[in-house]
SEVEXSE-895263 format. One record per atom (N, C-alpha, C): residue number from 1; x, y, z; atom name; residue in one letter. Coordinates in Angstrom, 3 decimals. Layout:
BEGIN
resi,u,v,w,name,resn
NUM,X,Y,Z,CA,A
...
This chain:
BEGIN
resi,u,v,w,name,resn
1,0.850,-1.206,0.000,N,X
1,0.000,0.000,0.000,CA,X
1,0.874,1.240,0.000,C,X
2,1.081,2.209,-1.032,N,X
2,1.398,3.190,-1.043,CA,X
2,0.988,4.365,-0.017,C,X
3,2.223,5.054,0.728,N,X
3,1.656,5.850,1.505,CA,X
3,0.927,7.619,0.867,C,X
4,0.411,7.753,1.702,N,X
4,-0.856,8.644,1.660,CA,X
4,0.486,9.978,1.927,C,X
5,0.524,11.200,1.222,N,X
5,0.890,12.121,1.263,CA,X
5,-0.098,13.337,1.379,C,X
6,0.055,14.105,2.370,N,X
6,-0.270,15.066,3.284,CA,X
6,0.321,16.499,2.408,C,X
7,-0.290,16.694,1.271,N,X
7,0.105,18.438,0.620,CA,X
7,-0.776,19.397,0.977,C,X
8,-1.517,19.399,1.948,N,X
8,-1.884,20.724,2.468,CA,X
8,-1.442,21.589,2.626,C,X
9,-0.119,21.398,3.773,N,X
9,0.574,22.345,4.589,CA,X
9,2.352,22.299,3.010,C,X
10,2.081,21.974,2.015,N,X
10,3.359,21.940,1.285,CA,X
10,3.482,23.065,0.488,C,X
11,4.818,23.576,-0.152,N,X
11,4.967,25.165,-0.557,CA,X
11,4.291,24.576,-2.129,C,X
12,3.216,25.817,-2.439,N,X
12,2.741,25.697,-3.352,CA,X
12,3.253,24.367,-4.841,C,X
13,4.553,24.849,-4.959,N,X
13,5.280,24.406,-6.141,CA,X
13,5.557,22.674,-5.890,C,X
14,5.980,22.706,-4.745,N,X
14,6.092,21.102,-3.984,CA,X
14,4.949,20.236,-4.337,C,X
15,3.764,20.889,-3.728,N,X
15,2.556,20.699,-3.665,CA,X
15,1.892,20.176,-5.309,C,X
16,2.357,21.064,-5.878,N,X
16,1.694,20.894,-7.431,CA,X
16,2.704,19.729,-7.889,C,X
17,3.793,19.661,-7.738,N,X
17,4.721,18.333,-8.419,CA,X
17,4.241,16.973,-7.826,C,X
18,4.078,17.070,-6.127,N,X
18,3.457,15.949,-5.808,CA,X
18,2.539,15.925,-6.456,C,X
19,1.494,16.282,-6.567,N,X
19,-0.014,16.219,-7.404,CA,X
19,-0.144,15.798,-8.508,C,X
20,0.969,16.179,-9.480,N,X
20,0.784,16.389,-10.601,CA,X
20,1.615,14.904,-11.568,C,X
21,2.153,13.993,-10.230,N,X
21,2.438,12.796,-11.212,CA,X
21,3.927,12.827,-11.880,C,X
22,4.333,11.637,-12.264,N,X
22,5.767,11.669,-13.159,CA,X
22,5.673,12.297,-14.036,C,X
23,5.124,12.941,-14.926,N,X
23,4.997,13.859,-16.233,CA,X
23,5.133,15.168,-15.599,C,X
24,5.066,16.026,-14.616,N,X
24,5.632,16.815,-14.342,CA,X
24,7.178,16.977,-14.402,C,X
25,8.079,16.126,-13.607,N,X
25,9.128,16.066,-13.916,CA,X
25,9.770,15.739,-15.615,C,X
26,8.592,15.114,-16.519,N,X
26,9.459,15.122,-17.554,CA,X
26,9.298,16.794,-18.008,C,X
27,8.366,17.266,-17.352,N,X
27,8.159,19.091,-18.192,CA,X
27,8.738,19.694,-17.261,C,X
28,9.778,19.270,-16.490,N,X
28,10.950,20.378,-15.597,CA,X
28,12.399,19.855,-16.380,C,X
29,12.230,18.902,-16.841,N,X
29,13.632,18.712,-17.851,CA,X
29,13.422,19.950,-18.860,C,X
30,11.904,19.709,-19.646,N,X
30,12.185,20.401,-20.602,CA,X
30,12.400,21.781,-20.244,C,X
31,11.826,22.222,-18.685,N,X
31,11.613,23.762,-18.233,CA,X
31,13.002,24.283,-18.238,C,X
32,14.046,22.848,-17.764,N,X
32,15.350,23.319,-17.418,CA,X
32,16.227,23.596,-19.035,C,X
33,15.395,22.743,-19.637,N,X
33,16.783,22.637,-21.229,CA,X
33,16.436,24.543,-21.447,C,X
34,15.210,24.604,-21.401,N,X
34,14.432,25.778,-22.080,CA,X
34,15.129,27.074,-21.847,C,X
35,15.604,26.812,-20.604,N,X
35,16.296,28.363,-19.771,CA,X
35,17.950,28.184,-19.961,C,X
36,18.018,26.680,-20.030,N,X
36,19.405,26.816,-20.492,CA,X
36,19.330,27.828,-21.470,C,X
37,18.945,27.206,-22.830,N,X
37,18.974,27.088,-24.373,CA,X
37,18.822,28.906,-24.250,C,X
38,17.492,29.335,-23.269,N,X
38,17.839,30.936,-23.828,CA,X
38,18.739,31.927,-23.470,C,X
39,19.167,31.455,-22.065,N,X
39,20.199,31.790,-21.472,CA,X
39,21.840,31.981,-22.820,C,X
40,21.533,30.774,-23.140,N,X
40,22.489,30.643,-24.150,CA,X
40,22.611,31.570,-25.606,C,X
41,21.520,31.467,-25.668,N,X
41,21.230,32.607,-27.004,CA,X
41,21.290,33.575,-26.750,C,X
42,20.817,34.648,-25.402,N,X
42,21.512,35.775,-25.491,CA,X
42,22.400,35.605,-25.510,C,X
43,23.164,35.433,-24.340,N,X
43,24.706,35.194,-25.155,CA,X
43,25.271,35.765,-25.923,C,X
44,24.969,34.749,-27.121,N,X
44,25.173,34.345,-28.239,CA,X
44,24.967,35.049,-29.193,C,X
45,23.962,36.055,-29.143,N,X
45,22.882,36.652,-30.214,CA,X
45,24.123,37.980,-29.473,C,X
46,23.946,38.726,-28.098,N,X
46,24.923,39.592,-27.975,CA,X
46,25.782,39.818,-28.289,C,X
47,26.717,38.388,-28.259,N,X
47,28.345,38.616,-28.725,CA,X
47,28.508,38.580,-30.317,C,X
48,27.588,38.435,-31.147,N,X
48,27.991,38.239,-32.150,CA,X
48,26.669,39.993,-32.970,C,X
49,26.476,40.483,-32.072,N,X
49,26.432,42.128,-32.511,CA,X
49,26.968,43.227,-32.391,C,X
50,26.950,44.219,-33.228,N,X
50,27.345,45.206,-33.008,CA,X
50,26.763,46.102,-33.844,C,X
51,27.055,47.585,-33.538,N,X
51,25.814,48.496,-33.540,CA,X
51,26.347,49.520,-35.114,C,X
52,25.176,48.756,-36.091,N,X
52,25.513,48.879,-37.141,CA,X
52,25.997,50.067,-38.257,C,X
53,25.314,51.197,-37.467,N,X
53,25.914,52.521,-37.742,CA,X
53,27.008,52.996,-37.719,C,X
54,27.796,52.743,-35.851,N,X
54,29.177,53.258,-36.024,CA,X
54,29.828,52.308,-36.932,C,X
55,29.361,51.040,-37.055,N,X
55,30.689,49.984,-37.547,CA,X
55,30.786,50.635,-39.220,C,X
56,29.385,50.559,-39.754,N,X
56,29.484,51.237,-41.234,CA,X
56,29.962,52.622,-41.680,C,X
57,29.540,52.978,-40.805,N,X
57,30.278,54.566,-41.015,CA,X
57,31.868,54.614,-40.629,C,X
58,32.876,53.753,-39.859,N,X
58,34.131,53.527,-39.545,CA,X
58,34.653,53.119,-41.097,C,X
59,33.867,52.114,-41.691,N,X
59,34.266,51.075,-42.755,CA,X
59,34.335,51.862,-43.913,C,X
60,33.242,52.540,-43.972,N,X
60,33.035,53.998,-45.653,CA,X
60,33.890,54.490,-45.388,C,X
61,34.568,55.118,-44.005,N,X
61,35.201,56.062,-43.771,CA,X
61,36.795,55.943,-44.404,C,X
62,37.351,54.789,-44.198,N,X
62,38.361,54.197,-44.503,CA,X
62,38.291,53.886,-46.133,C,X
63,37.034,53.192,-46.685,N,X
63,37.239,53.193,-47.742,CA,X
63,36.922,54.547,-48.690,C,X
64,36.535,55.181,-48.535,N,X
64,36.447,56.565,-48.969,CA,X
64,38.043,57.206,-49.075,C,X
65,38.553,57.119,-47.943,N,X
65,39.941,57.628,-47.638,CA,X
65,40.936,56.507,-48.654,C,X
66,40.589,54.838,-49.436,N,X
66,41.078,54.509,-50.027,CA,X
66,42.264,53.476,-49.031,C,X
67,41.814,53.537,-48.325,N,X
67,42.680,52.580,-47.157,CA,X
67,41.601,51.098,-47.101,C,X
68,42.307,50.263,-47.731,N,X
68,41.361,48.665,-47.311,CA,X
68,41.871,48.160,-46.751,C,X
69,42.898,48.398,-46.521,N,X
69,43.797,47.169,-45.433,CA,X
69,43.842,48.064,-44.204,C,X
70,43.387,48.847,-43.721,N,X
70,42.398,49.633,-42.631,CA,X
70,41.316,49.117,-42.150,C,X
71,40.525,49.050,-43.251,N,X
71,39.560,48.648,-42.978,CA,X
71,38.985,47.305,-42.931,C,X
72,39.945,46.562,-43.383,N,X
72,40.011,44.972,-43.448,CA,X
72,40.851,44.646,-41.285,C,X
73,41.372,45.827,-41.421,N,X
73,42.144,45.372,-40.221,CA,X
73,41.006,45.792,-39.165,C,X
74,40.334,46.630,-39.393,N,X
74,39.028,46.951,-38.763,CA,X
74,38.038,46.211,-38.411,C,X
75,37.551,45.174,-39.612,N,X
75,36.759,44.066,-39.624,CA,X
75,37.547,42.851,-38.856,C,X
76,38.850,42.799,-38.744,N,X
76,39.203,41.943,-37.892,CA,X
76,38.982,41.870,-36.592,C,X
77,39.239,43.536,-35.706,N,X
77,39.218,43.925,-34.670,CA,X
77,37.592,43.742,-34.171,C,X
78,36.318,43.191,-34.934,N,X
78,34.906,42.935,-34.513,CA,X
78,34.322,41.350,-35.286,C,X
79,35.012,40.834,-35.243,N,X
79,34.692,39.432,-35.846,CA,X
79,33.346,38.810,-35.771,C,X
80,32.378,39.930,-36.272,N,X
80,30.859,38.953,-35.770,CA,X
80,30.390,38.913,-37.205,C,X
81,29.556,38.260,-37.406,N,X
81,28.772,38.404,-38.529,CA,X
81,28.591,39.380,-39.854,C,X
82,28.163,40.176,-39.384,N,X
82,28.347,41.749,-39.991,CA,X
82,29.790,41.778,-40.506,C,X
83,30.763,42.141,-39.691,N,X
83,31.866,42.258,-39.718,CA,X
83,32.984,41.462,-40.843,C,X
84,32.667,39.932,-40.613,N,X
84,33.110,38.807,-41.411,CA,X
84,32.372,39.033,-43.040,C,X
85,31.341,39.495,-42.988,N,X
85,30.586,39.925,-44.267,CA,X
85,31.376,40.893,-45.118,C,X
86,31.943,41.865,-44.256,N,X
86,32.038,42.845,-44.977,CA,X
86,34.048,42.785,-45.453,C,X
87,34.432,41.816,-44.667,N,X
87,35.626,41.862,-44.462,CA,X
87,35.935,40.638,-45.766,C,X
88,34.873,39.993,-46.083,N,X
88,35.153,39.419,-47.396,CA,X
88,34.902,39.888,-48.640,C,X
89,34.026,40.986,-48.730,N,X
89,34.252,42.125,-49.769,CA,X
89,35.125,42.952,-49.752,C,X
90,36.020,43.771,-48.850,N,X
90,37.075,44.090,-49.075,CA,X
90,37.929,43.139,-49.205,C,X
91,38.259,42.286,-48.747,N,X
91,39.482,41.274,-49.367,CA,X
91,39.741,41.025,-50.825,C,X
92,38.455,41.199,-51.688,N,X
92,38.184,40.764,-52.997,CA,X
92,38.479,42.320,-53.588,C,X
93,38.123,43.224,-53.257,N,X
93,38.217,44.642,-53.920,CA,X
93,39.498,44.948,-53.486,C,X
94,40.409,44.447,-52.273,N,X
94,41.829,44.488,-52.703,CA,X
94,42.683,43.562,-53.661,C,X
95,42.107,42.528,-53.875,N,X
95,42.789,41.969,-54.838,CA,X
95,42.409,41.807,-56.463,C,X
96,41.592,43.500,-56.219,N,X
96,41.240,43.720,-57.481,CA,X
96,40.525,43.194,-58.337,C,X
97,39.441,42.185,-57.739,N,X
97,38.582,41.112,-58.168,CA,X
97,37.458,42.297,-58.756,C,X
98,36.509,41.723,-59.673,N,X
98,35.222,42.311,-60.676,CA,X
98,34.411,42.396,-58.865,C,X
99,33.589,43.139,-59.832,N,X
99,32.141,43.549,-58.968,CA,X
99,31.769,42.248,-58.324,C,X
100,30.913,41.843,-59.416,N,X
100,30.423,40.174,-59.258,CA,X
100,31.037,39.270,-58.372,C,X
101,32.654,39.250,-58.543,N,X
101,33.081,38.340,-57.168,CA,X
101,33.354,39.147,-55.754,C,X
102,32.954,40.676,-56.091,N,X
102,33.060,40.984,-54.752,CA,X
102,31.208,40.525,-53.943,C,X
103,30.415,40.687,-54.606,N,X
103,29.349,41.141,-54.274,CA,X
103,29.002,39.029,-54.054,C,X
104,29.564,38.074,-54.510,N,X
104,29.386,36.803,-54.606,CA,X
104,29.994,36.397,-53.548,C,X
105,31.144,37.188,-52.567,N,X
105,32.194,36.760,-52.061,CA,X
105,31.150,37.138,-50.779,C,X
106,30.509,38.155,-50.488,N,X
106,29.560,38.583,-49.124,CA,X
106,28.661,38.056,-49.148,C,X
107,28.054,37.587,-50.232,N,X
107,26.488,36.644,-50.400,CA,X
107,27.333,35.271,-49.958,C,X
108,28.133,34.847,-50.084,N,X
108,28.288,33.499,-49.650,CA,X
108,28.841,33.987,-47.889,C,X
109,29.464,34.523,-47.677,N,X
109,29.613,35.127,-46.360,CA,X
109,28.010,35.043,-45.617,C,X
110,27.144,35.850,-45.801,N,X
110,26.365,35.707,-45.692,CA,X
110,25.449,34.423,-44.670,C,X
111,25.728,33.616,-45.754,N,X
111,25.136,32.376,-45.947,CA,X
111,26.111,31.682,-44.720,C,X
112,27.540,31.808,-44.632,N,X
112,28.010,31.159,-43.649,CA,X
112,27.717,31.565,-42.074,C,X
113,27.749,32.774,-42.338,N,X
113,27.328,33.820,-40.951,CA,X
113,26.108,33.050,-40.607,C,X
114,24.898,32.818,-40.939,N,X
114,23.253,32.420,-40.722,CA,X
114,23.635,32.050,-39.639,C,X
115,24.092,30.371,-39.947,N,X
115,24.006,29.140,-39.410,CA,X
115,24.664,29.468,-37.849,C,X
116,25.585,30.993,-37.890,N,X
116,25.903,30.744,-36.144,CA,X
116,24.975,31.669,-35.261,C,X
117,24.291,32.868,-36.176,N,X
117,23.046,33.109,-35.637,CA,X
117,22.043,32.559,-35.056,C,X
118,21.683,31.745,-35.811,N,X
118,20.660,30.441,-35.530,CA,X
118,20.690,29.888,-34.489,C,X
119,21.777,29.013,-34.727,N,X
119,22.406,27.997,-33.298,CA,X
119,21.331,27.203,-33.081,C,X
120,21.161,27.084,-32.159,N,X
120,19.774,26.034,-31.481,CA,X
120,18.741,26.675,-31.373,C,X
121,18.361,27.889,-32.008,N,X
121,17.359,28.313,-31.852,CA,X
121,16.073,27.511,-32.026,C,X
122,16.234,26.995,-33.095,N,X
122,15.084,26.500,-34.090,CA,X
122,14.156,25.051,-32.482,C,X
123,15.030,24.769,-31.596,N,X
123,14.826,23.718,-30.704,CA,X
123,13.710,24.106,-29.159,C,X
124,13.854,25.532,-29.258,N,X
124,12.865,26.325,-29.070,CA,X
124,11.528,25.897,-29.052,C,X
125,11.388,26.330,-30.409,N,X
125,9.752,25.866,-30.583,CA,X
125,9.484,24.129,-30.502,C,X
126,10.760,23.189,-30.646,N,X
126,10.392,21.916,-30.216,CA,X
126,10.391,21.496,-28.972,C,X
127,10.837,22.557,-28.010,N,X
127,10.641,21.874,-26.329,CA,X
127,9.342,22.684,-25.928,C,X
128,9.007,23.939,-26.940,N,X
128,7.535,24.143,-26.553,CA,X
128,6.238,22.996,-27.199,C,X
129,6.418,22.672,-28.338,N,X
129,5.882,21.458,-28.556,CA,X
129,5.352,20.507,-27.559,C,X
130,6.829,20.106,-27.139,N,X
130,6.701,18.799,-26.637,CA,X
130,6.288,19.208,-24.684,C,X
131,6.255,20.546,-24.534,N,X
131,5.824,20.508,-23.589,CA,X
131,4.425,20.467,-23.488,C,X
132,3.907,21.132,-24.421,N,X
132,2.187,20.628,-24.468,CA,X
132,1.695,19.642,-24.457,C,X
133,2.568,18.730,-25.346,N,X
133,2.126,17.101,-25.294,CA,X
133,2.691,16.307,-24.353,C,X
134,3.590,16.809,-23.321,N,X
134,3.778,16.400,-22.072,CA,X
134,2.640,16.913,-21.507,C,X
135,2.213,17.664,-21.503,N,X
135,0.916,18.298,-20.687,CA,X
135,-0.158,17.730,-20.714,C,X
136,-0.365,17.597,-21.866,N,X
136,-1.518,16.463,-22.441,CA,X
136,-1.080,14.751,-21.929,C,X
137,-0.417,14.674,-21.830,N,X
137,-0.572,13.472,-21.461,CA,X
137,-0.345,13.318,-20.139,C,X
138,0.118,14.113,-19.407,N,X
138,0.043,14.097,-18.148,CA,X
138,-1.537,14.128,-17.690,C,X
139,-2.475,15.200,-18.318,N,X
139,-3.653,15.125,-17.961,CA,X
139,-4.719,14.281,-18.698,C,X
140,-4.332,13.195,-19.183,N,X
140,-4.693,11.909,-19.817,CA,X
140,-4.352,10.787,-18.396,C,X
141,-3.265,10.612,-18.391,N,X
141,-2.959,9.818,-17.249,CA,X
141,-3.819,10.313,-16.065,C,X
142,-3.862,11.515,-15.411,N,X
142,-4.452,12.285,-14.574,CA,X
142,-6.344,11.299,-14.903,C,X
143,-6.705,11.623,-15.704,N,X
143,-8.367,11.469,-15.851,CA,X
143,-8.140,10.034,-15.874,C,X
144,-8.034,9.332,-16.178,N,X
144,-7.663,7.667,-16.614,CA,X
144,-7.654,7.281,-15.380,C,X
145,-6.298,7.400,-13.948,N,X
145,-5.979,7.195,-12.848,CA,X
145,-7.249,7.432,-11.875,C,X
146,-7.999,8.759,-12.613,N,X
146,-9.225,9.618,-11.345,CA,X
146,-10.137,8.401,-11.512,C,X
147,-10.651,8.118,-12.973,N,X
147,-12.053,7.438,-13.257,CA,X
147,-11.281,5.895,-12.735,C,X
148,-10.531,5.574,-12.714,N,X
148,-10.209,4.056,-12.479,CA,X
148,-10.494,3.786,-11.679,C,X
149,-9.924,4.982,-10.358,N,X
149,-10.257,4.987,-8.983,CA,X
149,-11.616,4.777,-8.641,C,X
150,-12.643,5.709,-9.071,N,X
150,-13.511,6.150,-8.956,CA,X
150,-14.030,4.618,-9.074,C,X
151,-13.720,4.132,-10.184,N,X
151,-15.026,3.197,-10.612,CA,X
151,-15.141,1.639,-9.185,C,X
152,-13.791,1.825,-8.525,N,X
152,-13.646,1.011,-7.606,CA,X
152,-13.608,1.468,-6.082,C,X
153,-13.768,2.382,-5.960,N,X
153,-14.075,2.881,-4.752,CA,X
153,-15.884,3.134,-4.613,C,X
154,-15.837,3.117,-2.235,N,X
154,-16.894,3.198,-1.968,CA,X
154,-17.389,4.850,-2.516,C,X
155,-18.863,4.708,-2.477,N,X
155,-19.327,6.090,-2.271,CA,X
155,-19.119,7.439,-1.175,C,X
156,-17.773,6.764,-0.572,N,X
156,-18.134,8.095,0.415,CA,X
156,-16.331,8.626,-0.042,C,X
157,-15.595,8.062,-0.801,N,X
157,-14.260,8.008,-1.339,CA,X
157,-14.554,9.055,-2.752,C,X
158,-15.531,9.066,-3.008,N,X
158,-15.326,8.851,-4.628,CA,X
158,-15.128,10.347,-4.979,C,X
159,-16.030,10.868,-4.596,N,X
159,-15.548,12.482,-4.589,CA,X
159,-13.945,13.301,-4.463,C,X
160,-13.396,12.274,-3.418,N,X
160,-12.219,12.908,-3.258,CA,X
160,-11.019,12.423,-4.070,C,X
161,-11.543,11.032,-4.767,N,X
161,-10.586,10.522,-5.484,CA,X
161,-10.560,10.931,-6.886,C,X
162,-11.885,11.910,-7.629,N,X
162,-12.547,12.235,-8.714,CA,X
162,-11.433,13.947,-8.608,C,X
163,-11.611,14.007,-7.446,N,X
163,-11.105,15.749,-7.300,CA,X
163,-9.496,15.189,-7.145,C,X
164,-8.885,14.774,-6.976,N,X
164,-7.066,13.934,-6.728,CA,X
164,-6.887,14.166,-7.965,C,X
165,-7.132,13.218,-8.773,N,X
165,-7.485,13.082,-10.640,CA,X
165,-7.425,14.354,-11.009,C,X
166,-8.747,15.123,-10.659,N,X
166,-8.347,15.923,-11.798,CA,X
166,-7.544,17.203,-11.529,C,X
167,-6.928,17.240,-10.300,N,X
167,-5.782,17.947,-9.390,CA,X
167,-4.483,17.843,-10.500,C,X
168,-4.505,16.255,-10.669,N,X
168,-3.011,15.860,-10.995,CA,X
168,-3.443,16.592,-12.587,C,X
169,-4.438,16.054,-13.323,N,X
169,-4.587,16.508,-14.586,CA,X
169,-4.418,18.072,-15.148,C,X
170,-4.662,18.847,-14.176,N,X
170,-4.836,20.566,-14.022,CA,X
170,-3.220,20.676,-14.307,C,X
171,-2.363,20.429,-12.922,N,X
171,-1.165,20.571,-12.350,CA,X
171,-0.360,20.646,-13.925,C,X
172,-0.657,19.292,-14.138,N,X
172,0.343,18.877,-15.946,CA,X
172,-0.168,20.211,-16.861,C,X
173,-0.834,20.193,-17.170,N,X
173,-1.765,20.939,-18.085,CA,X
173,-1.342,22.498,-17.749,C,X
174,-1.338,22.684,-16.704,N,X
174,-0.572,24.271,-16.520,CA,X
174,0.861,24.370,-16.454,C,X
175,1.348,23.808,-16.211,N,X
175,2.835,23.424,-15.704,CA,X
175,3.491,23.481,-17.480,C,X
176,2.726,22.392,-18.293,N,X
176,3.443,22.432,-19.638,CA,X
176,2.878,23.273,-20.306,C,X
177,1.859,24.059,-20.192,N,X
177,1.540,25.695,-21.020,CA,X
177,2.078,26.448,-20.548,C,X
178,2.645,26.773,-19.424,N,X
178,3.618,27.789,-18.556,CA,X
178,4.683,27.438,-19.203,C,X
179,5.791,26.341,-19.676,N,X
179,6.734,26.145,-20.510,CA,X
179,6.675,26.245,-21.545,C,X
180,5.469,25.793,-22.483,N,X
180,5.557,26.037,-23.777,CA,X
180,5.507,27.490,-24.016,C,X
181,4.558,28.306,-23.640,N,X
181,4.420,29.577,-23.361,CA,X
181,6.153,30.538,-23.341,C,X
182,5.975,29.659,-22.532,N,X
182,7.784,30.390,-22.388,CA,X
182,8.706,30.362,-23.568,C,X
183,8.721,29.098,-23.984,N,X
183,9.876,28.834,-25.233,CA,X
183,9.558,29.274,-26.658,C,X
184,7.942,29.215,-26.651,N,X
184,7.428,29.854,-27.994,CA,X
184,7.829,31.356,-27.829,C,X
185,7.566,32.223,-26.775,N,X
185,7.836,33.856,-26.464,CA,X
185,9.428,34.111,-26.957,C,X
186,10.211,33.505,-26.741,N,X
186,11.636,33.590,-26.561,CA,X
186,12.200,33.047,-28.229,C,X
187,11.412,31.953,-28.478,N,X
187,11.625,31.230,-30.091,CA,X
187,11.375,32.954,-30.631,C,X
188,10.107,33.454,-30.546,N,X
188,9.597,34.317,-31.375,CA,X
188,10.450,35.749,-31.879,C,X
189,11.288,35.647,-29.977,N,X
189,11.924,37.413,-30.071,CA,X
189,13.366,36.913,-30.859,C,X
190,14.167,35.454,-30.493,N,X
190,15.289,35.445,-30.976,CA,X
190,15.415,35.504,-32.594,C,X
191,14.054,35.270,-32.892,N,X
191,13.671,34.955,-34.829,CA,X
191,13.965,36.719,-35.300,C,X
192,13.249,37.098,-34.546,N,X
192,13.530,38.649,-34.803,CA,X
192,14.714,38.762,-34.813,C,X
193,15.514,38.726,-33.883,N,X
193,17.054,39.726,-33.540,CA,X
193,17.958,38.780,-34.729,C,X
194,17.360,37.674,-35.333,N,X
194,18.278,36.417,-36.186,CA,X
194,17.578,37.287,-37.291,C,X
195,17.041,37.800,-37.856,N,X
195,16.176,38.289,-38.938,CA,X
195,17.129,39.570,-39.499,C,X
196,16.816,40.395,-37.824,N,X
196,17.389,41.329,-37.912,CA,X
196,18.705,41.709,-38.490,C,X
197,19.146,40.810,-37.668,N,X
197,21.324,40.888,-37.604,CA,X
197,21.055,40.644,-39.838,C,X
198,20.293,39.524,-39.722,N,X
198,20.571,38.980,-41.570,CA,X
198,20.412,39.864,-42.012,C,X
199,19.256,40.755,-42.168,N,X
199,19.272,42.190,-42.654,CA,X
199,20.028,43.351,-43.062,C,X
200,20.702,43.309,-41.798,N,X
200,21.877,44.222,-41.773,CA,X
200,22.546,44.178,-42.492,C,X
201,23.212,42.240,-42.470,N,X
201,24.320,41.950,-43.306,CA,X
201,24.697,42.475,-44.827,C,X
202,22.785,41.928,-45.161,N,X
202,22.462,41.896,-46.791,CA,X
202,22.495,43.703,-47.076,C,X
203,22.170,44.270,-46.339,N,X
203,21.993,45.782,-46.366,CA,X
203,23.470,46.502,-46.378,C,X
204,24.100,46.369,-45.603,N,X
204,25.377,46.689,-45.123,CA,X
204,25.888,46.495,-46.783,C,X
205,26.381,44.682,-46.936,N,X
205,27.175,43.935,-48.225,CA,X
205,26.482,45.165,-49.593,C,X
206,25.589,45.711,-49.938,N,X
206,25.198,45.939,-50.872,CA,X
206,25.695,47.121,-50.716,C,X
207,25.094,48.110,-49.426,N,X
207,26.029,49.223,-49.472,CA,X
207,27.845,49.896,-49.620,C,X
208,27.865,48.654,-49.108,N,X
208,29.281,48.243,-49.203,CA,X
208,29.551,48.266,-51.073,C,X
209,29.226,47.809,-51.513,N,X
209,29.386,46.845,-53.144,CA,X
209,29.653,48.920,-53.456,C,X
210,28.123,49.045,-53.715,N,X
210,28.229,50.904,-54.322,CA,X
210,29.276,51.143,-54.230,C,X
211,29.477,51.692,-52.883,N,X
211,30.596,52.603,-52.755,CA,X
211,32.086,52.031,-53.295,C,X
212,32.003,51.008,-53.174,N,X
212,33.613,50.005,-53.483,CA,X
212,33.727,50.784,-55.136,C,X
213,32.752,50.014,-55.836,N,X
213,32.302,50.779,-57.550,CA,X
213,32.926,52.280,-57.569,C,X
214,32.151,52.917,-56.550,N,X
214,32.403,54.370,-56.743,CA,X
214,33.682,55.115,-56.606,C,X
215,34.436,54.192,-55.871,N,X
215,35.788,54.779,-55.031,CA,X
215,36.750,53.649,-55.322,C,X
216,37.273,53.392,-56.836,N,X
216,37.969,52.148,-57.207,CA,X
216,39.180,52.984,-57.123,C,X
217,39.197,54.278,-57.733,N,X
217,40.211,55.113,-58.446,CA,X
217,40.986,55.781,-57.123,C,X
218,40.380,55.055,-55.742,N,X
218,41.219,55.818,-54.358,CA,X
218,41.609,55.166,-54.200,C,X
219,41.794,53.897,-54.328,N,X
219,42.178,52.512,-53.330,CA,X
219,43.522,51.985,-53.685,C,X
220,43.992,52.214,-52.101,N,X
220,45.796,51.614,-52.731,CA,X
220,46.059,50.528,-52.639,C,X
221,47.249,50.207,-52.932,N,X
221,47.257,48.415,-53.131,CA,X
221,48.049,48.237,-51.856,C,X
């Protein structure tokens, strides 16, 4: 006979995990990956920005003045995304390469930059997923366990074993919308700032391209 646990007097959160059955704990793994994972992306998303005005206006500045190996040494000194973009179009416009492979040389830049933006983002919206359907099945088990009870207990039990049930079923059911909730909010803002930064890049690389065109006849070797 399993003993009888006493959550009256227990701190709310205690209280709801006892209640709420082994499927709670599988939606505190995912609660825990979740805060890792965003924890991690700022980070991540921080260190690999920078504030796109001064950096472009440093970079024209130099190439205007006809200095690329300035400004290549410039793009070294901020190694993020942006930076690596732009630092492979000047490499190509110092070695005197056509338009086309300068402007081919940042589009593939580009493309390499994404993938460290990204990172694990995309895993986000799969631990919010799967926290709902942890939820759901926690409050499947929950109703299943209540009515089982129910159907074998006396009449003076049944009430309290009907209200246990659907205690545990609630508990899951909020517990994994409070997580999914969470990881979808956080999926949503990091898509932005990953959108964003790409933007820049493609914006920046093109502005970049013009002026390179315009200012061939300054540039020393």
């Amino acid at each position: 006979m399993e003993p009888v646990v006493n959550t009256e007097n227990l701190n709310p959160i205690v209280r709801a995990f006892s209640e709420g059955g082994t499927v709670m704990y599988v939606i505190l793994v995912i609660a825990v990956l979740t805060v890792v994972l965003v924890v991690e992306r700022f980070m991540t998303l921080r260190a690999l920005r920078v504030d796109k005005k001064d950096f472009t206006d440093q970079v024209f500045r130099m190439i205007i003045g006809g200095d690329l190996r300035q400004a290549i040494s410039y793009c070294d000194s901020k190694p993020t995304p942006l930076g690596n973009t732009m630092k492979a179009g000047l490499v190509q416009a110092m070695n005197k390469r056509p338009d086309e492979e300068i402007q081919v040389a940042m589009d593939a830049s580009v493309l390499r930059e994404t993938p460290r933006l990204e990172g694990m983002t995309s895993f986000l919206a799969v631990f919010g997923n799967i926290a709902v359907l942890a939820g759901l099945l926690g409050t499947i088990f929950g109703m299943i366990g209540s009515f089982r009870a129910v159907s074998k207990a006396d009449p003076a039990t049944k009430a309290q074993l009907l209200s246990e049930g659907i205690s545990h079923a609630l508990n899951c059911t909020g517990f994994g919308l409070m997580v999914a909730i969470t990881a979808i909010v956080f999926f949503g803002l990091f898509q932005h700032m990953i959108q964003k930064s790409e933007n820049e890049m493609i914006e920046s690389s093109m502005s970049l391209m013009n002026l390179i065109a315009a200012n061939r006849d300054k540039m020393k070797d």
